[in-house]
N, C-alpha and C positions, 0 to 999 in steps of 0.2 A: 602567554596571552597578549602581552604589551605588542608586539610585531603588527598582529592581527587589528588587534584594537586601533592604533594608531592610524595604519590603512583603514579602517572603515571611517574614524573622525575624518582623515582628512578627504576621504571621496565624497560624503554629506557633505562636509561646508563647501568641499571646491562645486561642484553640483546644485548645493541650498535645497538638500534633500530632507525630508522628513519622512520614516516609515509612512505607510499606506495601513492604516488598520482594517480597511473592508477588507484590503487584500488580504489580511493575514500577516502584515511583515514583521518579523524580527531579524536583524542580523547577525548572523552568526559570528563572533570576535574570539572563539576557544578554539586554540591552534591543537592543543591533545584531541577533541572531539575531531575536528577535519584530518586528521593525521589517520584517525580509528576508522572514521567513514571511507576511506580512501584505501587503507590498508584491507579493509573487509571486504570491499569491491571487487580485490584482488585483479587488478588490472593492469592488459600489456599492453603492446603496441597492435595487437590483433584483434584489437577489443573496440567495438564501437560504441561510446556511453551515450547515452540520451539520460542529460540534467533535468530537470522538472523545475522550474521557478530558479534560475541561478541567483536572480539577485545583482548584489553588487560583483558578482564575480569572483568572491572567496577560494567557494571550492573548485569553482571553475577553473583559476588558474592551476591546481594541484592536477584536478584529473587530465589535464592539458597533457603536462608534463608525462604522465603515465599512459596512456591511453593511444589506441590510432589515431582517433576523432570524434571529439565531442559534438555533440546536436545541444543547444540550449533550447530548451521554449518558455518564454517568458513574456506574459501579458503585460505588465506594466510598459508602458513606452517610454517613461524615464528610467527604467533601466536598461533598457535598449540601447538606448543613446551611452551609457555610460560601458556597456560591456561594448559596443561598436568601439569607442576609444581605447575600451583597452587593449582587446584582443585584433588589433587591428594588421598585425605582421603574424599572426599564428595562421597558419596553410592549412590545421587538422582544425578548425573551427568552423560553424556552423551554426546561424541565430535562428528562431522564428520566431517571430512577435506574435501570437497567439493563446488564444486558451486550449489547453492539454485536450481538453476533452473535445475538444473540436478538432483534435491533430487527426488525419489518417493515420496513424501511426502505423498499420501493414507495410502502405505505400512509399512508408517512410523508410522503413528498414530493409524493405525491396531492393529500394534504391540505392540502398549504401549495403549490400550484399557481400559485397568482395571484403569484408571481415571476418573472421571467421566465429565471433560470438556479438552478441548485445546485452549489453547490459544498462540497466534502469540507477541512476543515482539522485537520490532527490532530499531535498529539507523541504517536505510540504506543508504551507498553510495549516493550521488544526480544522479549519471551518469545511476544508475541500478533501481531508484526507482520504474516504472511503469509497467516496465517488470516484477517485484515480485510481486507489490500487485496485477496486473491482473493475474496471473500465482495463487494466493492467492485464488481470487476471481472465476477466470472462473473453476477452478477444483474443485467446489463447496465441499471445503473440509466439515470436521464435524472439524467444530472448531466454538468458541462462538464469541471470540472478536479476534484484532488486532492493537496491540497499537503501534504506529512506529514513529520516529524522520525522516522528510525529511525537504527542502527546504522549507521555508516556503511563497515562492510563487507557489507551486505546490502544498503545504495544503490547500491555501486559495482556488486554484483551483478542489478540491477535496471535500471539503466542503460547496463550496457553492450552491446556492439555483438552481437549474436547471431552465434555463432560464433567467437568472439575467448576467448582463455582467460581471461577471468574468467565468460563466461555460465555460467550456468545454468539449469532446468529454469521458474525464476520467468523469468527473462530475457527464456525465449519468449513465455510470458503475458503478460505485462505489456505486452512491443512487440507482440503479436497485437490487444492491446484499445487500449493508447495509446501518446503520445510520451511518451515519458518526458525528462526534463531536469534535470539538475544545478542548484543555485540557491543554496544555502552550506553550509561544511564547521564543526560549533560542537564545539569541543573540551568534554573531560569538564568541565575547572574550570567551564565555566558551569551547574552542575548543583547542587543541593543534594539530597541527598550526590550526591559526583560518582560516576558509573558508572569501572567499569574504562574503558570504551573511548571515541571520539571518536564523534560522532554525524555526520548531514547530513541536509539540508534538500532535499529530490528535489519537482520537481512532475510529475504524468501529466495529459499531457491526453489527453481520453477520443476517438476515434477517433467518428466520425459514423456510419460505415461501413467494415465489415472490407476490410484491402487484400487480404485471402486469395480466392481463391474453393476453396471445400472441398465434398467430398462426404459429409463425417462429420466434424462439429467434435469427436466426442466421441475419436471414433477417434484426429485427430490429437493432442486432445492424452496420449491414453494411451499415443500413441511418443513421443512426449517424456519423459512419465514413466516411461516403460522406458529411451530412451536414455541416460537420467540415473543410473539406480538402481544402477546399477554404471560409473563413470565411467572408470575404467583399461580397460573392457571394449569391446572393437570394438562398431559398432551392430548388426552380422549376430548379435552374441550378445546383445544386448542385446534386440533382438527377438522372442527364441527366450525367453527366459528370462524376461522379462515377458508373455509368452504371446500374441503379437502376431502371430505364426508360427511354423508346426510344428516347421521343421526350419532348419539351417543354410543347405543346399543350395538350399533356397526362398529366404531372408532374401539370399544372396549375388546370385540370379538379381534379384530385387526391386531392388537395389541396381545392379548392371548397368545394368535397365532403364530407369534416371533417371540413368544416366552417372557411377554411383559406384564408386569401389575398393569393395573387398570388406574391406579392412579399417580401413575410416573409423570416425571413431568421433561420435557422436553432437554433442558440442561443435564439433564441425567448421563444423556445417551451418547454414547461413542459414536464417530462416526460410521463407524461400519454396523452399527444398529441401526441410525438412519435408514443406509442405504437399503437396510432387512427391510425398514419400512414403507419405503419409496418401492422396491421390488413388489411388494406382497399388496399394497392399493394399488400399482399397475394392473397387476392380473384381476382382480377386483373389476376395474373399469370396462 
């Protein structure tokens, strides 16, 4: 840790940097976590990374090393200025000083085509997490994997087993589009300033092709996000109430039909029940 650590003191004072708390910043000073996020990524020189928030440049200079060519994109403008200093002789680099969610990122990876994979590498803000990887996810980039440092109560919720009580409403998304995987757990002290909470290091890899077959993706995943919205709430009400179906008495017959109690509740269900249910209120409509 001391290696890392040191570089980070001395780019804040030479700088007269203080984390950005709106933005979310912590920086990462645990040389085994950047070694693990790096090694997971499993990247060559065929490989085009687009970083998410690099920061002071940490991991940046690792996946440099390994990688065809890094893309950063990184809003803050005083770290701009500071990865422009660093990486100011590397040829495979690449800045945008913007917010992610404003990236085309299609256009982006268009552009840089002549690699033969993409891959996603990021330590994201806790406050912006699921806004990116759904933004990730739903614009069904051509990218392979996705290796990302978040909360690490929002990994376990991201990973776990759909229908198991930690899923959630991300749960399903995430296993609808990829595998999701566990890869390491980096407690708050590796952090300058440290967060309240522990973090983890999750990879997704991106699904080739959906294991679903569906007749309205948008449909299902709008019972999802009904069955979720009120989570103590049976899914026969959960469906009524997110306006999914008129009435009870519908929502309970629907449920029947695909071999459910009438008073299941939405956490319950695997995905490929969902997807029983999203099939069976299409034909419905």
């Amino acid at each position: 840790m001391k290696n890392i650590y040191e570089e980070t003191k001395f780019l804040m004072k030479k700088y007269n940097l203080t984390a950005n708390k709106k933005l979310g910043q912590n920086f990462l000073i645990d040389d085994e976590a950047i070694n693990k996020i790096v090694d997971s990524a499993n990247l060559t020189k065929e490989d085009l990374v687009i970083e998410i928030g690099p920061g002071l440049g940490t991991l940046t200079s690792m996946l440099l090393e390994k990688a065809g060519k890094v893309i950063a994109i990184e809003l803050d403008d005083r770290m701009v200025k500071i990865l422009q200093d660093r990486f100011l002789v590397y040829n495979n680099f690449e800045l945008i000083n913007e917010d992610v969610l404003k990236v085309n990122l299609p256009e982006l990876i268009e552009a840089n085509k002549q690699f033969k994979s993409v891959k996603v590498v990021a330590n994201l803000p806790y406050y912006i997490t699921t806004p990116i990887i759904m933004k990730l996810l739903e614009n069904r980039l051509n990218i392979e994997s996705i290796t990302i440092m978040i909360q690490k109560e929002v990994a376990e919720r991201i990973v776990a087993t759909p229908g198991s009580k930690l899923s959630g409403a991300i749960t399903y998304s995430v296993h609808y589009y990829a595998e999701p995987e566990e890869v390491t757990i980096v407690p708050n002290t590796s952090f300058i300033p440290s967060p309240e909470v522990d973090s983890e290091v999750i990879k997704l890899v991106i699904r080739k092709e959906p294991t679903l077959e569906l007749k309205d993706e948008k449909l299902f995943f709008n019972i999802i996000k009904a069955s979720f919205m009120q989570r103590r709430k049976t899914l026969a009400n959960g469906l009524v109430n997110g306006g999914i179906l008129q009435n009870k008495t519908e929502a309970v017959e629907v449920l029947k039909n695909i071999g459910l109690e009438e008073n299941v509740r939405g956490e319950e269900l695997s995905l490929e029940q969902f997807a029983k249910l999203s099939n069976e209120i299409y034909l419905r409509k």
